[in-house]
C-alpha positions in Angstrom: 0.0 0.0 0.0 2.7 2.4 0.8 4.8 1.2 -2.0 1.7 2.1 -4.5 1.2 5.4 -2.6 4.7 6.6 -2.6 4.7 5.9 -6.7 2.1 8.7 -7.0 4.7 11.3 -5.7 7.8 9.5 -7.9 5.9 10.1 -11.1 4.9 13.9 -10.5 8.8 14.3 -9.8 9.2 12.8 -13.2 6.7 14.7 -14.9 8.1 18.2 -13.1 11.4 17.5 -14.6 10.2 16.6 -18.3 8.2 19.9 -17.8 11.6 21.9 -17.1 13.4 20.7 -19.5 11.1 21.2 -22.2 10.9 24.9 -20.7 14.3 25.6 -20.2 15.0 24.3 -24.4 12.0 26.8 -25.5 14.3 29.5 -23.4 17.0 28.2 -25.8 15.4 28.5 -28.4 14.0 32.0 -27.9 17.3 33.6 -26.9 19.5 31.9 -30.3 16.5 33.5 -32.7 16.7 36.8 -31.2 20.6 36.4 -31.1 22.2 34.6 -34.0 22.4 37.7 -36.0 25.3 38.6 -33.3 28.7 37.7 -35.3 32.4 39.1 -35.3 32.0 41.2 -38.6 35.2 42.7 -38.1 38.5 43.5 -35.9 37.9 46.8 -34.6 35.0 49.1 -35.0 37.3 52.4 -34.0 34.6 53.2 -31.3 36.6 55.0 -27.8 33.4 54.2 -25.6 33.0 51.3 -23.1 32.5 50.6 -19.8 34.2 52.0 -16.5 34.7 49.0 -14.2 35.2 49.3 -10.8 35.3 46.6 -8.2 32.1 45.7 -6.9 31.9 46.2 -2.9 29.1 45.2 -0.8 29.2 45.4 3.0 32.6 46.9 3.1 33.8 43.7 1.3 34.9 43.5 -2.2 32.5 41.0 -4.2 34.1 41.0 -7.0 37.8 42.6 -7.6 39.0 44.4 -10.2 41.0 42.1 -12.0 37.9 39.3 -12.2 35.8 41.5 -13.8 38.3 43.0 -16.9 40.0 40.1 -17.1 39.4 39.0 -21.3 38.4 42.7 -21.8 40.4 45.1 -24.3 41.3 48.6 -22.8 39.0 51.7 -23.7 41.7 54.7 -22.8 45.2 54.3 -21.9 45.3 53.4 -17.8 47.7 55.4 -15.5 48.7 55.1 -11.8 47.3 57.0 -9.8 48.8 60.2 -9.0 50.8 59.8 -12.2 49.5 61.1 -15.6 52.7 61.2 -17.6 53.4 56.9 -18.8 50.1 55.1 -19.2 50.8 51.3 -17.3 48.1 49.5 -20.5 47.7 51.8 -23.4 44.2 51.3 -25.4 43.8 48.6 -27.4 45.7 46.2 -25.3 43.7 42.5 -24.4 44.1 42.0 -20.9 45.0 38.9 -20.1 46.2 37.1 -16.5 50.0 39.2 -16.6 48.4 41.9 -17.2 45.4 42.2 -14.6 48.4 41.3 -11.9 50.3 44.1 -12.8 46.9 46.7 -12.6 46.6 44.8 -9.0 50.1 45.5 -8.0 49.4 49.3 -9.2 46.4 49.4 -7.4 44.3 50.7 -10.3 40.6 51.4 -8.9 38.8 51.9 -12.3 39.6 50.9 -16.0 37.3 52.0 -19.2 36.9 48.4 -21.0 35.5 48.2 -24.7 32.0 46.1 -24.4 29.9 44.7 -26.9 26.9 47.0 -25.7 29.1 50.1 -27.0 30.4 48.6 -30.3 29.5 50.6 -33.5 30.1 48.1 -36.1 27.3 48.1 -38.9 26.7 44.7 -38.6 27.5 41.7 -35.4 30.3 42.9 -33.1 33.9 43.6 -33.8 36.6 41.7 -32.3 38.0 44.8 -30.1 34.9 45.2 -28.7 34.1 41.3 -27.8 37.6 41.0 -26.0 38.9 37.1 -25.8 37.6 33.9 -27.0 37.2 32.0 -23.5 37.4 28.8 -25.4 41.2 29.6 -27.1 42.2 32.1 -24.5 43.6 34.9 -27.5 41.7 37.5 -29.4 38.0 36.0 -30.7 38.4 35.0 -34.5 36.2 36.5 -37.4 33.1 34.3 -37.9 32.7 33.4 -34.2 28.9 32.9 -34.0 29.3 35.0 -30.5 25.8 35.5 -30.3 24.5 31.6 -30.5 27.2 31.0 -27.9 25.3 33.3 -25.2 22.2 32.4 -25.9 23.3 28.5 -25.4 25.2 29.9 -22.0 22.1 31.5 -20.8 19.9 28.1 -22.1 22.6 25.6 -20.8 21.9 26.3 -16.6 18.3 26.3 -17.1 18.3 22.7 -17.5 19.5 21.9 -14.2 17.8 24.8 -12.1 15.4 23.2 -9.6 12.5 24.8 -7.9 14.2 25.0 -4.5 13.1 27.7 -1.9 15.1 29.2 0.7 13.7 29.8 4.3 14.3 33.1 5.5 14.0 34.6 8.6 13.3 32.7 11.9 15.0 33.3 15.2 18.8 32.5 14.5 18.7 35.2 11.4 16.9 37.6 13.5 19.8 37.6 16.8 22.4 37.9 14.0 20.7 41.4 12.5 23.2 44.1 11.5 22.5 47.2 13.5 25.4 49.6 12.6 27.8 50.3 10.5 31.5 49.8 11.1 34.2 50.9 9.0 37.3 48.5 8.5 39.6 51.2 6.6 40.9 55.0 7.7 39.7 57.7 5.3 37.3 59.8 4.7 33.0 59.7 4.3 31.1 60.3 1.5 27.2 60.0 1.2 25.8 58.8 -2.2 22.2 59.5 -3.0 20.7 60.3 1.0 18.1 62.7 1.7 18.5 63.3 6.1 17.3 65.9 8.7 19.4 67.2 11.7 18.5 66.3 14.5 18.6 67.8 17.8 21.5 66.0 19.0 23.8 67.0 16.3 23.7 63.4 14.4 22.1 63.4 11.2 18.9 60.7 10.6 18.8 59.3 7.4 14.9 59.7 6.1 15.5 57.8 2.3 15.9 54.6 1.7 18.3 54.1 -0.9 21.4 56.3 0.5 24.5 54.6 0.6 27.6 55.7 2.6 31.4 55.2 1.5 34.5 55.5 2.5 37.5 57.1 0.3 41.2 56.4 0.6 43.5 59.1 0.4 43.4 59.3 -3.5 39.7 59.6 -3.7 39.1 55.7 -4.5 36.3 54.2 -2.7 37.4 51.2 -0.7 33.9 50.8 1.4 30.4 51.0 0.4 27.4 50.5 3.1 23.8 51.0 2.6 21.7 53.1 4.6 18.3 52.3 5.9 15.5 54.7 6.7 15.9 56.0 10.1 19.3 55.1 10.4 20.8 57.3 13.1 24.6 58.8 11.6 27.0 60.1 13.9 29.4 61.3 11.0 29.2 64.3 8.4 29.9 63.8 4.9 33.5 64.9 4.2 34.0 63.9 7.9 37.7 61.7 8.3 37.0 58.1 10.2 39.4 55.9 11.6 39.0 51.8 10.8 36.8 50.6 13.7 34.9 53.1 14.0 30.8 53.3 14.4 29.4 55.4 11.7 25.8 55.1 11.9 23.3 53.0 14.0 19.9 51.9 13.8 17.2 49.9 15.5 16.9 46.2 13.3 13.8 44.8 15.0 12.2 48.5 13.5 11.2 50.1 10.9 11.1 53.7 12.7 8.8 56.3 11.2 10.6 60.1 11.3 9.4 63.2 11.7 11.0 65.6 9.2 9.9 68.7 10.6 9.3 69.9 14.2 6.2 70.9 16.1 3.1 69.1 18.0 1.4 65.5 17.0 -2.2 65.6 16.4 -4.0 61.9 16.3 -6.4 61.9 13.5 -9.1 58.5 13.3 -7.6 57.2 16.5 -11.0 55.1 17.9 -9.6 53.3 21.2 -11.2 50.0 20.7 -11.6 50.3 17.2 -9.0 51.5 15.2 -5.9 51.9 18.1 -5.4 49.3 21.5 -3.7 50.8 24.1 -1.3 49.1 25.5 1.0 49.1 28.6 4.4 47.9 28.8 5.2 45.1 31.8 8.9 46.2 32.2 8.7 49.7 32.0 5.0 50.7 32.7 4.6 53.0 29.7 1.3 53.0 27.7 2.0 52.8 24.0 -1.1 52.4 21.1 -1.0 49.9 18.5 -2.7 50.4 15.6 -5.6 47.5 14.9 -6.2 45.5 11.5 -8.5 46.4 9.2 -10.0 43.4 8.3 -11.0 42.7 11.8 -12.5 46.4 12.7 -16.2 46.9 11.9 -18.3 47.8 9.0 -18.3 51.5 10.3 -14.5 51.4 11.0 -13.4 50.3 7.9 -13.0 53.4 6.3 -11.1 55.0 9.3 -7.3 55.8 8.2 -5.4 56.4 11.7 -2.6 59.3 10.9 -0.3 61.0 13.0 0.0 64.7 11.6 2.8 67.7 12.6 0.7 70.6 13.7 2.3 74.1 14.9 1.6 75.7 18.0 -1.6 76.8 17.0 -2.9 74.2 15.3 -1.9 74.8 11.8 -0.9 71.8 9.7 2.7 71.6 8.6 4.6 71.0 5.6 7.4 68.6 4.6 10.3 71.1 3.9 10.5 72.4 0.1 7.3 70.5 -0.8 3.0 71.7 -0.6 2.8 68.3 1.2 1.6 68.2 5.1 3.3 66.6 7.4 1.7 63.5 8.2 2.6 60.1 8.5 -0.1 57.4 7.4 0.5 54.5 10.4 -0.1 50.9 8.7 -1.7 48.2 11.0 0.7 46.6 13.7 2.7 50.2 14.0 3.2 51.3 17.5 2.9 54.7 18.7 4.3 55.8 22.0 3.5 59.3 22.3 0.8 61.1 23.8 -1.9 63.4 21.7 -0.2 67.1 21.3 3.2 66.0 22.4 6.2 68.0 20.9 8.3 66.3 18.5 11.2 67.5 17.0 13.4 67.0 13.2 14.6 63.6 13.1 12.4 62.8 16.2 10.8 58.6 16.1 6.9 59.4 15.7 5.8 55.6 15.1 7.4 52.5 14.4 6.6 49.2 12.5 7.9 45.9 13.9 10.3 44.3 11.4 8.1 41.2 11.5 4.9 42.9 10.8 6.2 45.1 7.9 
C-alpha cells in the first residue's frame, strides 16, 4: 500500500522534470533567434566608448575585484597610476590577459574603461575589439565566431539543471544575528551617495531615504567601502568627515522600521478610535502605555474606512509642511505600528513618531 502510494509522488517528480526541461529548451530557443544575428564582422569598429569597471563592494567587502571582472576585456583609454599622468601602465587597445590584470593589482588601479559589446559601433554583429577574448582559445576572438549563438546556449545551458528550491528566511537565528550599525574596516574619509537626512537635535544626522548609501574614500579619492543606509538610520558622522578603521558610523534599530518626523512641532491623532482603530497598551517592564494600531480586516463595518494618521501641527494648530514641498506633514501609520507618544506631544526634526515591527512590515 505504501509502496503504490509513494509511486504517486515519484511520477509527479518525473513529470516536473520533463516539464523543465522542455521549458528551459523553449528559453534556448528564444534567446538563439533573437541572437544569432550577433557575429564578429570585423576587428575593430574604432569606437573609444566602453564601460568604466570598478570593483564591486558590498558590505565593506569586495565581491568581485578588479581584476575578475576586466579580465578578457580590451582597454577603452590608456590606464595610469594613480597620481601619475605622464606613462600610461596599459595603453588602449591592449587585451588584458592574466600578466596583465596582476600588474593593474600590483598598481592598485581602482577603475579601468573596457570596450564592451553593448558600445560597439560596427554596422553589422560585433567587432573583435569590442568582444575581448575567445574563453574557449584564451587569445583574441576569430572573425566568424557565431558569439551571439554562444550566449544564448550559455544563458539556455543552466536552465536545464535549475530546480524549484526555496530558501527559508527569517526565523529566530537570522533575526539575533541582525546588522544594527555600520563599522568601518579602513581609515579615510565619508562620502554619502544618493541620501536625503534631517538634523537632529543631537547634532547626528537621521537618514529619512531609503536608498542612500555611505562610503568610504582612501587618500586618492578611491572608494574602498560601500554601506547602505536604511530609513531612520541614526549617523554620527558628516559627509566629508575623516574616520578611523573601527569606528561606528551610523546605528539603527533592526527589529524597526522607525517612522521620522521631518519637521518639528506638536502630534495631532487623526481616526484614533480606542477599541476600534488603536489598542492601548501598557508595557510590563517599564510601565509605559504605547497604542498599536488595529487590522482592518478585523474592525467593523463602520471602521473600515477610518485611516489612523499621525499629523505635525504648529503651536496653534496649523498643519505643517514637509520642507520644500506643498505636502503636510503626516505620516499614514499601517496596521501593527506602535505609537508611544501622547496626543499634542512636541516632537522635533529627526524625532521617532511611530514605528513598525520588522516582522509585521
Amino acid at each position: 500500500q505504501e509502496y503504490f502510494n509513494s509511486t504517486h509522488g515519484a511520477r509527479k517528480g518525473l513529470a516536473d522534470t520533463a516539464l523543465k526541461t522542455a521549458n528551459s529548451g523553449y528559453l534556448t530557443r528564444r534567446l538563439v533567434d533573437v541572437a544569432q544575428d550577433v557575429v564578429i564582422t570585423e576587428v575593430d569598429c574604432g569606437t573609444t566608448e566602453g564601460l568604466i569597471m570598478t570593483p564591486i563592494v558590498e558590505g565593506g567587502d569586495v565581491v568581485e575585484p578588479l581584476r575578475e571582472r576586466v579580465l578578457g576585456r580590451v582597454v577603452a583609454e590608456d590606464v595610469y597610476l594613480p597620481g601619475n599622468d605622464e606613462e600610461p601602465i596599459v595603453t588602449r587597445n591592449t587585451l588584458l590577459d592574466e600578466a596583465w590584470v596582476a600588474k593593474l593589482e600590483d598598481a592598485s588601479v581602482q577603475s579601468v574603461k573596457v570596450r564592451s559589446t553593448i558600445s560597439c559601433e560596427s554596422s553589422f554583429g560585433v567587432c573583435a575589439r569590442c568582444y575581448g577574448r575567445d574563453l574557449a582559445r584564451g587569445h583574441q576572438v576569430n572573425i566568424g565566431e557565431a558569439v551571439g549563438v554562444i550566449a544564448a546556449q550559455s544563458i539556455g545551458e543552466p536552465g536545464t539543471q535549475l530546480t524549484m528550491r526555496t530558501f527559508h528566511i527569517g526565523g529566530a537565528a537570522s533575526r539575533a544575528a541582525a546588522v544594527d550599525n555600520i563599522t568601518v574596516k579602513t581609515t579615510g574619509s565619508v562620502k554619502f551617495n544618493n541620501l536625503k537626512s534631517v538634523a537632529h537635535a543631537s547634532g547626528a544626522l537621521v537618514a529619512v531615504s531609503r536608498s542612500g548609501e555611505l562610503s568610504v574614500l582612501d587618500g586618492h579619492g578611491r572608494e574602498r567601502e560601500r554601506y547602505k543606509l536604511p530609513y531612520g538610520a541614526t549617523i554620527t558622522a558628516k559627509d566629508g568627515d575623516a574616520v578611523k578603521a573601527g569606528q561606528s558610523v551610523a546605528n539603527w534599530d533592526p527589529h524597526n522600521h522607525p517612522i521620522v518626523s521631518e519637521v518639528a512641532g506638536f502630534i495631532r491623532f487623526i481616526d484614533f478610535v480606542d477599541g476600534v482603530t488603536v489598542i492601548e497598551k501598557t508595557d510590563e517592564l517599564t510601565g509605559l502605555a504605547s497604542r498599536e494600531i488595529t487590522d482592518p480586516k478585523r474592525r467593523g463595518a463602520h471602521a473600515k474606512e477610518l485611516r489612523p494618521i499621525v499629523r505635525i501641527v504648529d503651536g496653534k494648530g496649523n498643519d505643517l509642511t514637509i520642507p520644500n514641498t506643498d505636502l503636510p506633514a503626516q505620516y499614514l501609520l499601517p496596521p501593527r505600528s506602535i505609537v508611544n507618544l501622547q496626543d499634542g506631544a512636541a516632537v522635533g526634526v529627526g524625532d521617532v513618531v511611530a514605528k513598525i515591527p520588522q516582522e509585521a512590515s
